[in-house]
DODREN-174629 format. One line per 3 residues: their letters; for each residue x, y, z negated of C-alpha. Coordinates in Angstrom, 2 decimals, m for minus. Example, Ala and Ser with C-alpha at 12.3 -4.5 7.8 and 13.67 -1.06 7.14 Angstrom:
2
as) 12.30,m4.50,m7.80 ~ 13.67,m1.06,m7.14 .
//
This chain:
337
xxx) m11.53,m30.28,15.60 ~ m12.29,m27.83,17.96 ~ m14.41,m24.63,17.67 .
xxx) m17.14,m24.77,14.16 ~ m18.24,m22.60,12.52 ~ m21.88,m21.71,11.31 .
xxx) m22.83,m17.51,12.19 ~ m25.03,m15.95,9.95 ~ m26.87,m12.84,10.24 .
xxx) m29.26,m10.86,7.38 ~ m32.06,m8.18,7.76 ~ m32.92,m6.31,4.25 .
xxx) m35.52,m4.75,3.08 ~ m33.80,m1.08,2.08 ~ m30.05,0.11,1.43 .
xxx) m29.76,m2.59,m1.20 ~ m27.58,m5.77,0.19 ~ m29.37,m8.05,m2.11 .
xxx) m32.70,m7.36,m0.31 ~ m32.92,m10.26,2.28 ~ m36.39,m10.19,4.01 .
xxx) m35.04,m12.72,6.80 ~ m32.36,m14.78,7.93 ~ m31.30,m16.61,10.64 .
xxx) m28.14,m19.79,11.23 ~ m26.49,m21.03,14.04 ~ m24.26,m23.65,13.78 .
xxx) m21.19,m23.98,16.34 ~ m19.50,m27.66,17.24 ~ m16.84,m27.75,19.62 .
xxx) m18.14,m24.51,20.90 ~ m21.48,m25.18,21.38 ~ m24.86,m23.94,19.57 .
xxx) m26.12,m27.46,18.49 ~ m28.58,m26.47,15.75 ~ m30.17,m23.58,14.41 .
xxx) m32.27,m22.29,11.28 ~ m33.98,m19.26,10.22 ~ m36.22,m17.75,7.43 .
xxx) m38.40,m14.77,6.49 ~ m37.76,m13.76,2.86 ~ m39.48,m12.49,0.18 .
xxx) m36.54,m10.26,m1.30 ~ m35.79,m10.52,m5.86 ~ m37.84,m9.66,m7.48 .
xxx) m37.16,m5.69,m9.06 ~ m35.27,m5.39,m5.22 ~ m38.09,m5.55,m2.95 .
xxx) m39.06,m2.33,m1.55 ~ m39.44,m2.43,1.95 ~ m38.27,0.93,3.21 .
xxx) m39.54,2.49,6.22 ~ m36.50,2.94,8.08 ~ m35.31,m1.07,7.62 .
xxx) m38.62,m1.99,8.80 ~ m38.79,0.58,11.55 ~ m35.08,m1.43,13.06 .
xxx) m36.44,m5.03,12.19 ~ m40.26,m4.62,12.03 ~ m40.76,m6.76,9.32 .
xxx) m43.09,m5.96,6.54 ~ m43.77,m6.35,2.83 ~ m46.93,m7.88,4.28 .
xxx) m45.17,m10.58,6.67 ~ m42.98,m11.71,3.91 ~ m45.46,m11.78,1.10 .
xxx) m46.25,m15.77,m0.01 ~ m43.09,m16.88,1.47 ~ m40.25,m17.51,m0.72 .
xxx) m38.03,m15.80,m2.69 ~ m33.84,m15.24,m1.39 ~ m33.31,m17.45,m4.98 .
xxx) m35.74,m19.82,m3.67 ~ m34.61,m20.17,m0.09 ~ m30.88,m20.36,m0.74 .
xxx) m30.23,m23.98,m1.31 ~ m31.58,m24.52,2.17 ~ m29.51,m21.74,3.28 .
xxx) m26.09,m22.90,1.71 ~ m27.13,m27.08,2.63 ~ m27.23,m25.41,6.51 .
xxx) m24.11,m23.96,6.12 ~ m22.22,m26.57,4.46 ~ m18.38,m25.85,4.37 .
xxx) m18.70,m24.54,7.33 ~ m16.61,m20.91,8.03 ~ m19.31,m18.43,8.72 .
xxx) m18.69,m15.92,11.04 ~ m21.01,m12.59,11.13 ~ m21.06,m9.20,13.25 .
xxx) m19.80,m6.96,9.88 ~ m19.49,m10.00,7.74 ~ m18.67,m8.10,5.09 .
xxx) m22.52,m6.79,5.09 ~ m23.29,m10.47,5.63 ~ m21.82,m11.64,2.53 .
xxx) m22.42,m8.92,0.79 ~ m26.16,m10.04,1.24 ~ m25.17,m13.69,m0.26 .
xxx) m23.08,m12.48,m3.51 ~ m25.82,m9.47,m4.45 ~ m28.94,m11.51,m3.87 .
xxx) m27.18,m14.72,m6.02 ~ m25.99,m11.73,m8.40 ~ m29.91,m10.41,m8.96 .
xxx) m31.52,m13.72,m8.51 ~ m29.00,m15.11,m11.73 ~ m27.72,m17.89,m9.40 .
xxx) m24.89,m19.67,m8.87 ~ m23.21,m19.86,m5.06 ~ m20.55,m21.07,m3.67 .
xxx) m17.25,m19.76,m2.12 ~ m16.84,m19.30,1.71 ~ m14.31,m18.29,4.04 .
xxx) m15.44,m15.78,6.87 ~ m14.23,m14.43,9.73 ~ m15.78,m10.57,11.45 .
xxx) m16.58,m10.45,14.94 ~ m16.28,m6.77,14.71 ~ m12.88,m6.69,13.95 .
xxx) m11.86,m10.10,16.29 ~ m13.57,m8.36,19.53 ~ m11.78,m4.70,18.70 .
xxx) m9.15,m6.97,19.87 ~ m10.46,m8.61,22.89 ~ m12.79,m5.90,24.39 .
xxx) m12.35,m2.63,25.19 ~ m16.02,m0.75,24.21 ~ m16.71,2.62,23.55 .
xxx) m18.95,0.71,20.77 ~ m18.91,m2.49,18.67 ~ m22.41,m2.59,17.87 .
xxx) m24.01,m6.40,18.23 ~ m25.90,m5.47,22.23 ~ m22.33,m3.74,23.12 .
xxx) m20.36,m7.03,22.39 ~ m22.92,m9.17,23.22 ~ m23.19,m7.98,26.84 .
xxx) m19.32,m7.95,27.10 ~ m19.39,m11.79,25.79 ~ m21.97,m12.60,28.78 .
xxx) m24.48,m13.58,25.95 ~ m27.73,m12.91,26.38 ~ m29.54,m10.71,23.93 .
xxx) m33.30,m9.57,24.23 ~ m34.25,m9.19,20.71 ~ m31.91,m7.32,18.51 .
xxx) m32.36,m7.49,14.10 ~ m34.04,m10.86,15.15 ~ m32.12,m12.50,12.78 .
xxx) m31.79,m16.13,13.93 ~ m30.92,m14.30,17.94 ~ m28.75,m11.59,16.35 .
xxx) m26.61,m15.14,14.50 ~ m27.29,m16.64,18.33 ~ m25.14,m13.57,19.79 .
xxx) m22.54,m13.62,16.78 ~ m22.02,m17.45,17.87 ~ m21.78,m16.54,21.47 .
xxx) m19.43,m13.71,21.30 ~ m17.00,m16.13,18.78 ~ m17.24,m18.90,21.42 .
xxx) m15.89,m16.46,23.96 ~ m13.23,m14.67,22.13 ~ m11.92,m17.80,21.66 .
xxx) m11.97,m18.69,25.05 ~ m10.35,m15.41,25.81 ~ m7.79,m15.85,23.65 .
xxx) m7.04,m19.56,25.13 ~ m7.89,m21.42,21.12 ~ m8.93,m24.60,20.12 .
xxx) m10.10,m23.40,17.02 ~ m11.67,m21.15,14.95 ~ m8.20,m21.46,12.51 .
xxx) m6.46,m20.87,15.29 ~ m7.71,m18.30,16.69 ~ m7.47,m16.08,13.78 .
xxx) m3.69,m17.27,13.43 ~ m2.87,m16.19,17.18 ~ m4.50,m12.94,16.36 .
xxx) m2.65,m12.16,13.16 ~ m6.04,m12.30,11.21 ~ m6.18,m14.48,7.98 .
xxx) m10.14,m15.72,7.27 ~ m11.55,m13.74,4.14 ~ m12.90,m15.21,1.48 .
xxx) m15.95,m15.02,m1.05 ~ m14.98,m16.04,m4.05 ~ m17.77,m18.46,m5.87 .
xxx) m20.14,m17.01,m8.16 ~ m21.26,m18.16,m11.41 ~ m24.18,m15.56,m13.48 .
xxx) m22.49,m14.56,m16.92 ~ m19.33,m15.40,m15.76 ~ m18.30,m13.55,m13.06 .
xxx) m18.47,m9.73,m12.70 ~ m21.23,m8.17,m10.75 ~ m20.10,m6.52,m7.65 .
xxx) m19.95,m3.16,m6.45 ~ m23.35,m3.10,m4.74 ~ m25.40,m4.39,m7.51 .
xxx) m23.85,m2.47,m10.15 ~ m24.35,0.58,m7.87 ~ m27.97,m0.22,m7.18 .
xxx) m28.94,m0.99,m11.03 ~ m27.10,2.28,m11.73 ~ m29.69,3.84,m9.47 .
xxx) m32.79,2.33,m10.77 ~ m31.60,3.09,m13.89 ~ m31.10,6.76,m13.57 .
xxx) m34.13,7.17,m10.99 ~ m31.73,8.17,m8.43 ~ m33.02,5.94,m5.79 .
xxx) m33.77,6.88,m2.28 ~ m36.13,9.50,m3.34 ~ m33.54,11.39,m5.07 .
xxx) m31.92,12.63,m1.57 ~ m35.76,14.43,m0.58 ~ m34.45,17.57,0.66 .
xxx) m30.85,18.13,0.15 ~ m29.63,18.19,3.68 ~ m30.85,21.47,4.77 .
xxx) m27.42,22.79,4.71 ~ m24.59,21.55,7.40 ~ m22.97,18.66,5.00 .
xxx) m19.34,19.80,3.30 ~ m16.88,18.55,5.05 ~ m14.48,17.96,1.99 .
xxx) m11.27,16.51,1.13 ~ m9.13,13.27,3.27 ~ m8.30,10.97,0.36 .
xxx) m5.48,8.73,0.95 ~ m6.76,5.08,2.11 ~ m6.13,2.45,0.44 .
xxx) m2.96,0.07,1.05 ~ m4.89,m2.35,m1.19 ~ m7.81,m2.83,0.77 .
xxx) m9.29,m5.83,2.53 ~ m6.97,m5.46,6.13 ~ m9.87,m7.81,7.65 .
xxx) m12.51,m5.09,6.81 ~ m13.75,m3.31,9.71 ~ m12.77,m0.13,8.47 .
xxx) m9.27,m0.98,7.28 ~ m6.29,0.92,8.87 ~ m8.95,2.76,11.47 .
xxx) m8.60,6.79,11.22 ~ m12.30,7.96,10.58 ~ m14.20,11.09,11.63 .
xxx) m17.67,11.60,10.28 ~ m20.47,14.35,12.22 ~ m24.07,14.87,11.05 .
xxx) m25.78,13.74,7.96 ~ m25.53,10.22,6.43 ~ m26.99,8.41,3.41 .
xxx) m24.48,9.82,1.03 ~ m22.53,13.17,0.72 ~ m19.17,13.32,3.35 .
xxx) m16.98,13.55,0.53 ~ m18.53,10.70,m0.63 ~ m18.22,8.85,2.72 .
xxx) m14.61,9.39,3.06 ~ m14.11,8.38,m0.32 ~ m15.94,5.23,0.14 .
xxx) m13.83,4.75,3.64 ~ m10.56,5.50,2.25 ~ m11.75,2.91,m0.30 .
xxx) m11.86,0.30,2.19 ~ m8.63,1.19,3.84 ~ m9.55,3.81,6.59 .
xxx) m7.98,7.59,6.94 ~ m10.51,9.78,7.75 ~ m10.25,13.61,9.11 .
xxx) m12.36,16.33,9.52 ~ m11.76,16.49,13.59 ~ m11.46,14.39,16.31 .
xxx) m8.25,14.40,17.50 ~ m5.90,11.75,19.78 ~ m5.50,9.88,16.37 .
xxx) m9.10,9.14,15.84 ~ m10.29,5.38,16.80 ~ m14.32,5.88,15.33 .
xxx) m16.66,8.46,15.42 ~ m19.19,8.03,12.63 ~ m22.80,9.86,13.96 .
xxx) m25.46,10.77,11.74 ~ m28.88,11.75,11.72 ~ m30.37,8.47,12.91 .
xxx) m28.63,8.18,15.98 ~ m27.83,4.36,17.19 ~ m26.16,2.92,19.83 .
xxx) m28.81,2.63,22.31 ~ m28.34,6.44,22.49 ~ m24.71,5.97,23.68 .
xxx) m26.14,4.58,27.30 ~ m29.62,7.09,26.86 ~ m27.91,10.31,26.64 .
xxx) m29.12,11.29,23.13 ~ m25.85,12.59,21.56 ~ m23.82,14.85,19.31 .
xxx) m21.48,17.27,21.15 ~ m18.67,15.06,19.62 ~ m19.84,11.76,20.09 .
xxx) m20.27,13.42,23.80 ~ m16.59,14.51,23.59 ~ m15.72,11.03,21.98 .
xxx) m16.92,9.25,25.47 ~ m15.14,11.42,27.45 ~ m11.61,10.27,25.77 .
xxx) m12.75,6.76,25.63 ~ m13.30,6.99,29.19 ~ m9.69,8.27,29.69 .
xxx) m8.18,5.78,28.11 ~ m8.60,6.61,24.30 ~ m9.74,3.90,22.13 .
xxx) m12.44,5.76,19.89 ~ m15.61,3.90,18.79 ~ m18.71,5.58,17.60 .
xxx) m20.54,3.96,14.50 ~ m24.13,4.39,13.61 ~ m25.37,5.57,10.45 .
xxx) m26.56,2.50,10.24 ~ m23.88,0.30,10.30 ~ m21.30,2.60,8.56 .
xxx) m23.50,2.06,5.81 ~ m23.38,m1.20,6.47 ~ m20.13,m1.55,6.28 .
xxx) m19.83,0.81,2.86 ~ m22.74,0.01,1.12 ~ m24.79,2.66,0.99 .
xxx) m27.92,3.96,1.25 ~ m30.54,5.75,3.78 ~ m31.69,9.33,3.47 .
xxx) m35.07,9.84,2.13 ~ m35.26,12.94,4.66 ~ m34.13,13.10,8.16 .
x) m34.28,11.65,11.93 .
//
């Protein structure tokens, strides 16, 4: 059989996961990029608000994407690409996310997939102070010049998949993920009056309904955010989550309250703590700081301190607001770097 899968990779619009303004395929056979396919998209309709921050990582536009068609539109060309193929994404949980919200608010049908993170495969193959997409990519040997290019970003995503399983010494994708201990998720299929909404779109309706969108946050971080409670995680959760079983310490201002954050960790099967301490393994850093700042210099005191250990031997990784929110579901900041 060898190594297939199909990668998969999503830019949105805003915070919502059921925004898709472009996407982009590549399809793996016997580990090798043999085809590839990628779209802009006009996001649903009621869900297309192109926020400035999205389009300041992605530079695409409401204007770029206006005339072409809509995610309900697109997706049969999507899912024929795909096939039943096992997709593999960089944070496939975002990835999917994407799929089930924007069939959830487009009132389509979809069907199930299996899936496999390359977050959480190269936390065990590499040793990076970050798992961001350029981190792994250069540690893969893959070549990356355009990052939140979707149809490049899936290119990477194949790339780094193709060499962990070289790594690892597998003949397969199943394989792989057995000699690692890590079970494929799954998606389940989705069918509109039958199946419960998930937590995104339920969370984003909720919003819209009660006009406590993006907007809603204007102002409230003047104050140092409260630090809050540790809720127990969750021995429930998704163990192929990127957050699952990780001990999670949170500095500077996200898209939500900390308490909030932690809760929404903890959900997902994380501990999280108020300090970093030989027991943390990621560093979430607010106030629109990214990875690029890692290698630029442009860093909290903390995520400063978090390098050090890393460099001593301690396996911390520092998260972006970005993709912790990612990862959670949530939402930008209307104020704030």
């Amino acid at each position: 059989m060898g190594i297939e899968f199909t990668a998969i990779d999503f830019e949105t619009a805003n915070g919502f996961r059921g925004s898709a303004c472009s996407v982009g395929l590549s399809r793996v056979r016997d580990g090798r990029i043999v085809a590839e396919a990628s779209w802009l998209v006009r996001p649903p309709s009621g869900y297309d608000r192109f926020d400035p921050r999205n389009v300041r990582i992605h530079g695409i536009t409401e204007e770029m994407v206006a005339g072409k068609p809509r995610f309900g539109e697109v997706f049969a060309d999507i899912a024929d690409f795909i096939g039943s193929d096992l997709l593999v994404a960089h944070n496939a949980a975002f990835d999917l996310g994407v799929i089930r919200s924007g069939l959830e608010v487009s009132e389509l049908a979809g069907p199930a997939y299996d899936y496999a993170c390359t977050v959480v495969l190269s936390r065990r193959s590499y040793s990076l102070v970050s798992y961001s997409l350029p981190f792994v990519a250069e540690a893969a040997g893959v070549p990356l010049q355009h990052h939140h290019d979707a149809v490049e970003d899936a290119r990477a995503c194949a790339g780094i998949m193709i060499d962990i399983a070289a790594r690892n010494g597998a003949g397969s994708v199943p394989g792989l993920l057995a000699a690692l201990d890590l079970p494929p998720s799954r998606m389940e299929a989705y069918a509109p009056g039958r199946d419960a909404l998930s937590k995104a779109t339920l969370a984003e309706r909720d919003r819209q309904l009660a006009g406590t969108g993006a907007q809603a946050w204007a102002g409230r971080w003047a104050a140092w955010p409260e630090e809050g409670s540790n809720p127990p995680p969750n021995p429930d959760a998704d163990p192929a989550h990127p957050l699952f079983g990780q001990t999670v310490v949170f500095t500077g201002n996200l898209g939500m309250p900390r308490q909030q954050a932690k809760n929404r960790a903890a959900e997902l099967g994380a501990c999280t703590a108020s300090n970093v301490t030989r027991k943390t393994t990621v560093l979430v850093v607010g106030d629109g700081s990214s990875a690029a700042d890692l290698k630029s210099g442009r860093i909290t005191a903390k995520a400063r301190r978090v390098l050090e250990l890393h460099g001593r031997g301690q396996q911390i990784e520092v998260l972006s607001e970005g993709e912790f929110l990612q990862m959670v579901g949530g939402a930008w900041p209307e104020a704030g770097a």
